[in-house]
C-alpha positions in Angstrom: -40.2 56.7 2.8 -42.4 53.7 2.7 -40.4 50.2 2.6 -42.3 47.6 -0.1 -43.2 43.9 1.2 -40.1 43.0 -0.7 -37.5 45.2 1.4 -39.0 44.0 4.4 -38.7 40.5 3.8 -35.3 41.0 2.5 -34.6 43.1 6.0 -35.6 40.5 8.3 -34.1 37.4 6.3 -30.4 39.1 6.8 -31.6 40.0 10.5 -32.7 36.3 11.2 -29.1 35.3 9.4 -27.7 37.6 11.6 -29.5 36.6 14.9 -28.9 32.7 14.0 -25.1 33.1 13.1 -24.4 35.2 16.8 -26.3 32.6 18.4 -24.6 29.2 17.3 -21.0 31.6 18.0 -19.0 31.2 21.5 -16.4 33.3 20.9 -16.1 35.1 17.5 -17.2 37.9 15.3 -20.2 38.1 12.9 -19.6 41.1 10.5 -21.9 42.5 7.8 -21.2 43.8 4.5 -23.0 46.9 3.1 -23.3 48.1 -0.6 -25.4 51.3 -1.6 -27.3 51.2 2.0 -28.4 47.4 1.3 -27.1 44.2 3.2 -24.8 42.3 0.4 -22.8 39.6 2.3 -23.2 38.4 6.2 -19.4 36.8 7.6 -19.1 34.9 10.5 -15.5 33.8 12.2 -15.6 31.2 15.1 -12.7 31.2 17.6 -11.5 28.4 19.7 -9.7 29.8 23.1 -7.8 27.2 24.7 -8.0 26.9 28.3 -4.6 28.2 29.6 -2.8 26.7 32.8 -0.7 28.7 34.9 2.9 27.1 34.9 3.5 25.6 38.5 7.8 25.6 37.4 8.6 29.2 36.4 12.3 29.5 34.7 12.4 25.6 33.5 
């Protein structure tokens, strides 16, 4: 099956959405939504980790 100009286009827009959104991410998840085989909705969810210190007073 031959893909038209059109899908194509459409196919690397949502993989260049895709390819930004997990670069500018740290920490996070980039998830993509799929309806009848076609790319409908592109999430991203940034987390922030805090940088944890060992407690030097155990039992206080």
């Amino acid at each position: 099956m031959k893909s038209s100009p059109d899908s194509q286009a459409a196919e690397a827009e949502w993989q260049t959405i895709v390819a930004d959104k997990v670069r500018s991410l740290r920490f996070g998840v980039v998830q993509v939504v799929v309806h009848e085989g076609k790319v409908t909705q592109i999430e991203s969810t940034e987390k922030t980790r805090l940088e944890s210190r060992p407690s030097s007073s155990k039992g206080r």
